[in-house]
C-alpha atoms as one frame of an Amber mdcrd trajectory, in Angstrom:
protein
 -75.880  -9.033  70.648 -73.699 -12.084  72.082 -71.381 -13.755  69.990 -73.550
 -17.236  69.664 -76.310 -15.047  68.096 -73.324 -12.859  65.951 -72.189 -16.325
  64.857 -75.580 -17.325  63.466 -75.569 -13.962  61.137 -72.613 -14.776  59.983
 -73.408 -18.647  58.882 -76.121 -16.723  56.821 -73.341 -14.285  55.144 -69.924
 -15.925  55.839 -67.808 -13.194  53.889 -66.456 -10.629  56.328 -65.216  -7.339
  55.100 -63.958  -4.279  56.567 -63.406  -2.211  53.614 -66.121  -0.777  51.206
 -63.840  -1.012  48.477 -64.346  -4.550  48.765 -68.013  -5.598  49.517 -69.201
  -8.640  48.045 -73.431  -9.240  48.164 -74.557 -10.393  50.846 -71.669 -10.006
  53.374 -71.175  -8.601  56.855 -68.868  -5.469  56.856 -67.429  -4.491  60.207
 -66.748  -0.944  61.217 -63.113  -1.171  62.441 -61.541   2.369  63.350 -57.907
   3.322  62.526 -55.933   6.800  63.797 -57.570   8.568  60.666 -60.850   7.439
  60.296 -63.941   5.467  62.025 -65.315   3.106  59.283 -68.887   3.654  61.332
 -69.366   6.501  59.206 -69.267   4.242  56.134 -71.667   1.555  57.014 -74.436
   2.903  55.046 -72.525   2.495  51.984 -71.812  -0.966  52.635 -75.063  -1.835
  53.267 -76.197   0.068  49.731 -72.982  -1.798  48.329 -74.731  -4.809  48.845
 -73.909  -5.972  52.352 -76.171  -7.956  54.346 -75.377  -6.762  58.349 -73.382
  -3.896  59.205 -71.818  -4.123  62.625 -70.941  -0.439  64.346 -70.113   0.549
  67.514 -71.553   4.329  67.379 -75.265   4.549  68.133 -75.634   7.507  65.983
 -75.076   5.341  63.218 -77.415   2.270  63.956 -80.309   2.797  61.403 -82.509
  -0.069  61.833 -82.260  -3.971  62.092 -79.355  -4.406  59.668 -76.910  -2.431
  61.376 -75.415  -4.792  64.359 -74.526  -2.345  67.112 -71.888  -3.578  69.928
 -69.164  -1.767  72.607 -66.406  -2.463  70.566 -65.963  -3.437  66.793 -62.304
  -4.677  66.847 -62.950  -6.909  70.159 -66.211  -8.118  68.360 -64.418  -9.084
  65.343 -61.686 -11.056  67.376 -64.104 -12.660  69.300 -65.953 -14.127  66.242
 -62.823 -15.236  64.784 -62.036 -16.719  67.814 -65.591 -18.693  68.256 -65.133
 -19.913  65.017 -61.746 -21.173  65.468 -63.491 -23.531  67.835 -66.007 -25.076
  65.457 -63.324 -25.883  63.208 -61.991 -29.136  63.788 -59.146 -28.599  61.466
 -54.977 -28.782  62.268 -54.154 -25.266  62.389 -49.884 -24.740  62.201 -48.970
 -21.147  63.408 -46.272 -19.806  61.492 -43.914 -17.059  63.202 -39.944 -15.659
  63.163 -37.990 -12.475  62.540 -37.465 -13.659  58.935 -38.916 -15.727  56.234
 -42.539 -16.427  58.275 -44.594 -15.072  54.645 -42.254 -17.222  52.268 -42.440
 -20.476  54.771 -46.066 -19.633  54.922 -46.206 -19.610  50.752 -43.844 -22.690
  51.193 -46.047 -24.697  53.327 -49.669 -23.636  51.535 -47.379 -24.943  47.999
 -46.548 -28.485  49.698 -50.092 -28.959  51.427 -52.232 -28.331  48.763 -50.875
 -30.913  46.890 -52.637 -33.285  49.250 -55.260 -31.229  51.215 -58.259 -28.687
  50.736 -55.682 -25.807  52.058 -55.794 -22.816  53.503 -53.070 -19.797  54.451
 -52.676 -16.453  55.333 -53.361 -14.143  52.616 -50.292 -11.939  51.652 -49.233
 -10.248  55.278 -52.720 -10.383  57.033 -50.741 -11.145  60.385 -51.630  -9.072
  62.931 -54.711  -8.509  65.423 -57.354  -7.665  62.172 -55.573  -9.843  60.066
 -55.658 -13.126  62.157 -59.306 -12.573  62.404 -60.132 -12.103  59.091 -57.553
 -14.904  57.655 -60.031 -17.092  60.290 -63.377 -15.997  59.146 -62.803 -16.838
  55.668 -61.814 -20.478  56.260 -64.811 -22.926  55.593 -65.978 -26.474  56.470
 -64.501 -27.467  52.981 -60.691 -26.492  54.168 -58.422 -29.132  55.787 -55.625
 -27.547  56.926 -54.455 -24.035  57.863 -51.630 -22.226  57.993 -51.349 -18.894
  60.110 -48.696 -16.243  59.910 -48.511 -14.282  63.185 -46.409 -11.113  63.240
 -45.408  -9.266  66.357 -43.953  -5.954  67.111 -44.703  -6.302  70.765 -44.400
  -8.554  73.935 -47.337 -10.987  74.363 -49.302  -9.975  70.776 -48.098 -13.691
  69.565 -49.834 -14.743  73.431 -53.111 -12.858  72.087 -52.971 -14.135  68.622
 -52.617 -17.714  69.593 -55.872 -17.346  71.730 -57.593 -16.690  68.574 -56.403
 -18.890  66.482 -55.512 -21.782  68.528 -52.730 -23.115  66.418 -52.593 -27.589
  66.701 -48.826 -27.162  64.918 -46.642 -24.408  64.743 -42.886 -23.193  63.723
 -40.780 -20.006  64.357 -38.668 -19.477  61.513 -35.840 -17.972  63.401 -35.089
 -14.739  65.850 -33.405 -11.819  64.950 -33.011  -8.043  65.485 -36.690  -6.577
  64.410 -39.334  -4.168  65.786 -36.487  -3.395  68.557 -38.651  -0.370  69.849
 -41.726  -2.473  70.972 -39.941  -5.764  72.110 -37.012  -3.077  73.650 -34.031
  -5.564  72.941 -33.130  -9.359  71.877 -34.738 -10.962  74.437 -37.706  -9.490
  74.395 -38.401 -10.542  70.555 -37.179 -13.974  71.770 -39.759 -13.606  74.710
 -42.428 -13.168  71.900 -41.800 -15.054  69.447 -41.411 -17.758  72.312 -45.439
 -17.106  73.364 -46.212 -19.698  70.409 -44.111 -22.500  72.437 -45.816 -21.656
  75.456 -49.211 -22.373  73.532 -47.928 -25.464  72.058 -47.013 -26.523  75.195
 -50.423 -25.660  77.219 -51.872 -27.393  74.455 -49.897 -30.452  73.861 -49.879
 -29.346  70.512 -46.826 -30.120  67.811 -43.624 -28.226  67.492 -42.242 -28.323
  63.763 -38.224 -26.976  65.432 -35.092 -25.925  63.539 -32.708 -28.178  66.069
 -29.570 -26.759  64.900 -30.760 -22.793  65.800 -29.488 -21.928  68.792 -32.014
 -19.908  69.928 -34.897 -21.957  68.925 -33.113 -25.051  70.298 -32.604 -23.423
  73.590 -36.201 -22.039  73.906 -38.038 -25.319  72.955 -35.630 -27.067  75.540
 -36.455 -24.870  78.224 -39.891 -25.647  77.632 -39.860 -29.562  77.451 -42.153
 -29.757  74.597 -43.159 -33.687  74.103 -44.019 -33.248  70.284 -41.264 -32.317
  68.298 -40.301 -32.491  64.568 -36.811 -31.790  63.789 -35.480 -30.530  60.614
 -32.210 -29.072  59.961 -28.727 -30.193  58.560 -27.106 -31.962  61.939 -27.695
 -36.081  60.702 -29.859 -36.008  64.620 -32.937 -34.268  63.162 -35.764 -35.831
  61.996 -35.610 -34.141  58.225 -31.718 -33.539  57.188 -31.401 -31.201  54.624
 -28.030 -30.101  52.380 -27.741 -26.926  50.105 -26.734 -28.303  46.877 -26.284
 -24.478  45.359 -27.345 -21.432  45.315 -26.277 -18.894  41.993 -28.652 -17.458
  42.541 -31.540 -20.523  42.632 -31.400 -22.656  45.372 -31.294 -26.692  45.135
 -31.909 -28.292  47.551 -30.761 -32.663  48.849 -32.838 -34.043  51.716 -33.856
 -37.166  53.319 -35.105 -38.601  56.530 -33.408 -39.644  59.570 -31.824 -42.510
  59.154 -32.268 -43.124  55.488 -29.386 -43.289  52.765 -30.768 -41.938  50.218
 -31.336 -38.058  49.416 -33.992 -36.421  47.236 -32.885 -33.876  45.440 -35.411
 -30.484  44.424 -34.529 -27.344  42.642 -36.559 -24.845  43.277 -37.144 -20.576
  42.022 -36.047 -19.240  45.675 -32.815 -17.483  45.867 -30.745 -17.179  49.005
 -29.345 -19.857  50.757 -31.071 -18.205  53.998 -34.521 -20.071  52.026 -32.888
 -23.768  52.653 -34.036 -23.926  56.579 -37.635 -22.404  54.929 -37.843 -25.101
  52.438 -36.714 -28.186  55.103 -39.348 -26.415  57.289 -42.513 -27.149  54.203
 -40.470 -30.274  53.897 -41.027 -31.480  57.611 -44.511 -30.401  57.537 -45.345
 -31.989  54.716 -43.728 -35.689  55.887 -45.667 -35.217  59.060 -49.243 -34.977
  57.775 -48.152 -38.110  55.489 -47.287 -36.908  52.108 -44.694 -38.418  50.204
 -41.258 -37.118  48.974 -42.113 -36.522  45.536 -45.338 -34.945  46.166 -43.453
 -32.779  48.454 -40.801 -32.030  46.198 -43.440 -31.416  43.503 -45.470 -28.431
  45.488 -41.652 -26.777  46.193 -40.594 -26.919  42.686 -43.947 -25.082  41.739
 -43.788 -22.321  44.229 -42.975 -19.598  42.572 -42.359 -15.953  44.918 -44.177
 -13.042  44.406 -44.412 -11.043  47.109 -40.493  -9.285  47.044 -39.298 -11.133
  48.903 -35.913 -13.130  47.535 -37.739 -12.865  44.345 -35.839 -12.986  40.968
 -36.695 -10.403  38.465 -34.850 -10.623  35.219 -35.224  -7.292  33.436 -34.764
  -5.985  29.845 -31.377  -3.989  31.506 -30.461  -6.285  34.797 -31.129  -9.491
  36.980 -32.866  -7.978  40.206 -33.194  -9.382  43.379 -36.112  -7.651  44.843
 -35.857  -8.273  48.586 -37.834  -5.256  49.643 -40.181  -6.003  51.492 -39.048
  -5.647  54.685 -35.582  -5.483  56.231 -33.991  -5.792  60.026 -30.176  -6.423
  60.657 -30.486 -10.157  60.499 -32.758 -10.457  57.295 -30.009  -7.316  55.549
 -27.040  -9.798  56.541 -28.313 -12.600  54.748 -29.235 -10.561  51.935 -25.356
  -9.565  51.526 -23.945 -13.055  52.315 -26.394 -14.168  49.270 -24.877 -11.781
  47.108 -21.218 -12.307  47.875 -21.392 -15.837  46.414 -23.428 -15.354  43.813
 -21.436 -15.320  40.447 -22.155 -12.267  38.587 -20.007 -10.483  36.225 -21.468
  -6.716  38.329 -22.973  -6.463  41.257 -24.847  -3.636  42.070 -26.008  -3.366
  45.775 -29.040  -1.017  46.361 -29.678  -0.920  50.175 -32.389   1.293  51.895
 -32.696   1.995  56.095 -34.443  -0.981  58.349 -36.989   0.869  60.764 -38.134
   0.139  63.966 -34.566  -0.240  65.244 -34.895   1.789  68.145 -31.912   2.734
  70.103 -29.203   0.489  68.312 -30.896   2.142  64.470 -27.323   4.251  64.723
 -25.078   0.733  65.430 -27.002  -1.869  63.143 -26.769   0.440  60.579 -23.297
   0.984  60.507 -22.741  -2.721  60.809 -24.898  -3.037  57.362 -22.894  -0.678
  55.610 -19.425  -2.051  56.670 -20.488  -5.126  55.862 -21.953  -3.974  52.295
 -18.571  -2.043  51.462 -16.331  -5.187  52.420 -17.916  -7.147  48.867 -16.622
  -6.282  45.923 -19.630  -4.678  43.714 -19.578  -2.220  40.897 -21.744  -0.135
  42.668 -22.861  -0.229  45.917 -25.801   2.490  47.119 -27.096   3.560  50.157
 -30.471   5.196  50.484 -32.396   6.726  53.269 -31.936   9.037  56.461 -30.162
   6.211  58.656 -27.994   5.413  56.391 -27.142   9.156  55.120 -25.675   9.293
  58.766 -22.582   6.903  58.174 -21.681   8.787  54.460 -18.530   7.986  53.433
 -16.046   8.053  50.819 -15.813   4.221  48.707 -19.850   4.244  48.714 -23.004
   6.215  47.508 -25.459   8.039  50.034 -28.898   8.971  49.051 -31.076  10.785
  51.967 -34.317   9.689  50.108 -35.829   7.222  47.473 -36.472   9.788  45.324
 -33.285  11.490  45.484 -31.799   7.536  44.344 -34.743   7.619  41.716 -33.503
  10.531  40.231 -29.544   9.468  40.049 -30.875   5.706  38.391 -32.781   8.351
  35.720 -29.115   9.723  34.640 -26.789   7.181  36.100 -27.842   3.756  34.228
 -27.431   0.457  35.859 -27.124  -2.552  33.005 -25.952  -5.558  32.414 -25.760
  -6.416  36.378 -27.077  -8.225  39.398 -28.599  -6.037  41.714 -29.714  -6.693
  45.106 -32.465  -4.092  46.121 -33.035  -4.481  50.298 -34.757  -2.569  52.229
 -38.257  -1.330  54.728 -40.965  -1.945  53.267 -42.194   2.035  54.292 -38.769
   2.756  51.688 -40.523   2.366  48.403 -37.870   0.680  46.895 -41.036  -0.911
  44.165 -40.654   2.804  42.924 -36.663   1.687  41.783 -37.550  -1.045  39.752
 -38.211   0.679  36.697 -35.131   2.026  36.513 -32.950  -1.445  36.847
């Protein structure tokens, strides 16, 4: 079947699902197949589930006219996405960085909506099946779009951007992550730099952090001709100040050229957040919205995804930061907690994966930098980590070894910062703090 015909199926059923958990009536569930399992095998119970089409790429499993047989499910689905894409006639802003890309997603999605039919990423559906998807379930009643694109690997932001076909985008910053497919610094700043290259084959808008080095240098060497700047050098476009941050950040900003600051507090913690929040800031003065409504969708947001998000306990303050964690995103973490005025600290940190071969030397630099702030406690939790074990700190080799230990050792009346991989399980701590 070619993709025009695919395309007219799926105008008939425009809900696209690859999971048989989640079939809706009338849908079209795709097949995809993962290391453990081909989802081929399941497309009869979709179609009993209530879905409309089926589309498999085994033979053996093509019953009759509802099941959609092609070569290759995965390629089918990105293809779809991708002939979509084109028949929207939407701005579409790719979102992208080491760090913060989910939160400056949420931050962007919580400033547009206050003036458009938005659209964003749905919690970390990034990757080559989540692009797709996040794609397929935008309709003619959407405005805008934003697009998180993740990347462990040279040119997968390259592919991504041929499917979605981003009008705007941003990278958030560059930093030490996914070392073992992008095989050192440069090669994440290679990749991350694939969405400039778009931008620029597309004369399409570059939303830029001016006072990064790294970003600066890599738009610059591209001679991009639309550029928004936001940062806190009085040049850029938006100029942004952090008022404070113990432990919520508040935020001063204003235009280029203009006197006058406006001023937003907002339920983000880290002072790492302020380039995130001058980012949904930019954005939002570009497509035409004015400061207050801006200020009003950033006030609102509220995090809930682990990410620099403040949980206040019955025993502690938490900062649950645990979703994911590479040297640049663990530094910040601990700078954030140095100046935050607390009575205790308590730092629980857990090992960043996907370091590759400098795991042993980024780790080391974590804990050093950990042990140099004064904290009541600070913890260390996982295999990586269990290598550096010294006196002056605690050393767990697993989260359940540092489960049991919070069962008999009680943390209370402190602010804890709990950091680490997502693949750590850190969630599993929480209901000990």
């Amino acid at each position: 079947m070619t993709i025009d015909a695919l395309y007219h199926l799926y105008k008939s059923a425009p809900v696209v699902q690859t999971d048989t958990r989640q079939i809706t009536e009338g849908c079209i569930f795709f097949a995809l197949k993962g290391e453990k399992f081909d989802a081929n095998q399941f497309a009869k119970d979709a179609l009993l589930a209530g879905a409309k089409y089926a589309v498999v790429d085994n033979p053996y499993y093509a019953l009759d006219d509802r099941y959609i047989l092609v070569d290759n499910v995965l390629d089918t689905l990105q293809q779809l996405a991708r002939f979509h894409r084109r028949q929207l006639k939407i701005p579409i802003i790719g979102v992208t960085g080491t760090n913060g890309k989910t939160t400056t997603k949420e931050l962007l999605l919580a400033v547009l909506t206050e003036g458009f039919k938005a659209y964003a990423t749905k919690g970390n559906l990034n990757n080559h099946i989540g692009v797709p998807l996040t794609l397929l379930a935008i309709d003619e009643t959407i405005e805008i779009a934003i697009i998180e694109m993740g990347a462990n690997h040279l040119m997968e932001i390259d592919f991504l951007c041929q499917i979605a076909q981003p009008t705007h985008g941003l990278i958030t910053n560059v930093g030490k992550a996914h070392l073992e497919g992008f095989g050192s610094f440069e090669g994440v700043k290679k990749t991350k730099g694939e969405l400039y290259d778009f931008l620029k084959k597309n004369d399409g808008v570059l939303f830029l952090q001016s006072d990064n080095e790294y970003l600066a240098e890599m738009a610059s060497s591209r001679k991009l001709s639309q550029i928004i700047r936001y940062g806190f050098s009085p040049q850029n476009d938006i100029v942004g100040k952090l008022i404070v941050a113990d432990p919520l950040i508040t935020v001063a900003w204003k235009e280029k050229g203009q006197d006058n600051f406006y001023e937003v507090s907002t339920q983000l913690t880290g002072s790492y957040n302020t380039e995130n929040i001058l980012a949904a800031i930019a954005v939002g003065m570009f497509f035409g919205l004015t400061p207050q409504i801006i200020n009003k969708g950033i006030t609102g947001y509220r995090p809930t995804n682990n990410r620099s998000q403040i949980t206040k306990t019955s025993k502690n303050t938490v900062i649950a930061d645990y979703y994911n964690a590479n040297a640049s995103s663990m530094a910040a973490a601990l700078d954030n907690i140095e100046v935050i005025t607390a009575e205790k600290k308590v730092i629980i940190l857990g090992d960043m994966f996907e370091m590759g071969e400098e795991s042993f030397a980024e780790h080391q630099k974590v804990m050093r930098r950990a042990l140099a702030i004064t904290a009541f406690r600070t913890v260390f939790v996982g295999k990586a980590f269990f290598r550096h074990a010294v006196n002056g700190a605690e050393f767990y080799e697993t989260t359940e070894q540092a489960e049991a230990m919070l069962k008999t050792s009680l943390i209370e009346g402190s602010t804890v910062l709990l950091k680490a991989s997502r693949g750590m399980e850190f969630e599993r701590l929480m209901k000990f703090l």
